[in-house]
C-alpha positions in Angstrom: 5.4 9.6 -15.2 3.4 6.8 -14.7 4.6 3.0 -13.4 3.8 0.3 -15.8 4.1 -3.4 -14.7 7.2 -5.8 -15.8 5.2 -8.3 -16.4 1.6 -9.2 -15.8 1.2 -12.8 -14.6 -1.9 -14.5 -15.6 -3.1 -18.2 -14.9 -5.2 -18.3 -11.6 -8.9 -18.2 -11.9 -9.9 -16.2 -8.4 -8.5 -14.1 -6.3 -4.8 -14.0 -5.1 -4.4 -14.9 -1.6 -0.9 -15.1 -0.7 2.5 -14.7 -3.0 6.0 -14.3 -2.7 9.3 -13.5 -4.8 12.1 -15.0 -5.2 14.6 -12.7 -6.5 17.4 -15.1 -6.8 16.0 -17.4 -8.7 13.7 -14.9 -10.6 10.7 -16.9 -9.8 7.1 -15.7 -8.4 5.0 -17.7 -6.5 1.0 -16.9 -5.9 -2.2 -19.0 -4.5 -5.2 -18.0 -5.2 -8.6 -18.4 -3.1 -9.7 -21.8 -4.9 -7.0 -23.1 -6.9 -3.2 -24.5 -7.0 -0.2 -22.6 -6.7 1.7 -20.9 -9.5 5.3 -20.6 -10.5 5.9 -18.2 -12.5 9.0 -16.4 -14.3 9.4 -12.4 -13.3 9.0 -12.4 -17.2 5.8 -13.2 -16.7 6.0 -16.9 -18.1 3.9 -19.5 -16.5 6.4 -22.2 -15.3 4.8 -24.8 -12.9 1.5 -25.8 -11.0 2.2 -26.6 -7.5 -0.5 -29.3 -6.9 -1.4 -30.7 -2.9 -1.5 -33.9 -1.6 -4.1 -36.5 -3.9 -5.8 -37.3 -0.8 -7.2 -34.2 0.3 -8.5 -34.0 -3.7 -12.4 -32.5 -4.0 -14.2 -29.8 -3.6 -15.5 -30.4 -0.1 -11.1 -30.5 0.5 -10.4 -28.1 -1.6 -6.6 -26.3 -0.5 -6.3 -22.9 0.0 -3.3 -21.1 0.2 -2.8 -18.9 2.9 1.2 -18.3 3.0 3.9 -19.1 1.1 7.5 -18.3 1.4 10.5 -19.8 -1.0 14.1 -20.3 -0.2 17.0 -19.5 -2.4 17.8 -23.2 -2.4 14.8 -23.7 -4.6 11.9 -25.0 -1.7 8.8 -23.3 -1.5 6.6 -24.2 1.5 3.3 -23.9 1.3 0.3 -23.3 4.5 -2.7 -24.0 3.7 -6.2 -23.1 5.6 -6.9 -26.5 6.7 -3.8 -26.8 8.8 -1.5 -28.4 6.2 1.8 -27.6 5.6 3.2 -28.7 2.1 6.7 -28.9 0.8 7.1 -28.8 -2.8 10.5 -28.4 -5.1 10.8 -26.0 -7.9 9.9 -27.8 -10.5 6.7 -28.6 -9.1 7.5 -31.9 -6.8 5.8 -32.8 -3.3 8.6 -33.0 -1.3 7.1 -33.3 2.1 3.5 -33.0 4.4 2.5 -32.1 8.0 0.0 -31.3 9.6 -1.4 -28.9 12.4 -3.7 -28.0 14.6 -2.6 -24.6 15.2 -3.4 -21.5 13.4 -0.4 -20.6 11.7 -0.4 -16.4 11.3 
């Protein structure tokens, strides 16, 4: 017998990064290499994009995702490379910014 995926989730233009799952509220969450973050439905169905802060807008700024991790209370925090951490809602609102100097592992 051979696996076959659930769903395929499709939206991000380079490679995947980092993702998580959240199983209680049936969501996936993925960053890719050059691009935003992606909600998605474990259907498959492309729900939100999770967009950083305006100011750090460009491609000389561009945010990479390096970890992401969502809470059953509908947060998803968001690391990216540069040292910023990024707070966003569920359906796709900043919620909060900090940033770091440490590398975050």
């Amino acid at each position: 017998d051979f696996a076959t995926p659930r769903a395929i989730l499709t939206g991000h233009d380079y490679e995947i990064t980092c993702a998580t799952i959240c199983a209680e509220l049936g969501l996936v969450i993925s960053g890719s290499k050059e691009g935003p973050c992606l909600i998605h439905s474990m259907n498959g169905d492309l729900l939100r994009t999770l967009e950083g802060p305006e100011t750090l807008e460009g491609p000389e700024n561009c945010l990479r995702p390096k970890l992401i991790q969502a809470s059953r209370e509908g947060h998803c925090v968001i690391y990216y490379e540069n040292g910023l951490f990024c707070v966003f809602s569920v359906n796709g609102r900043l919620q909060a910014t900090m940033e770091t100097d440490d590398k975050i592992k």
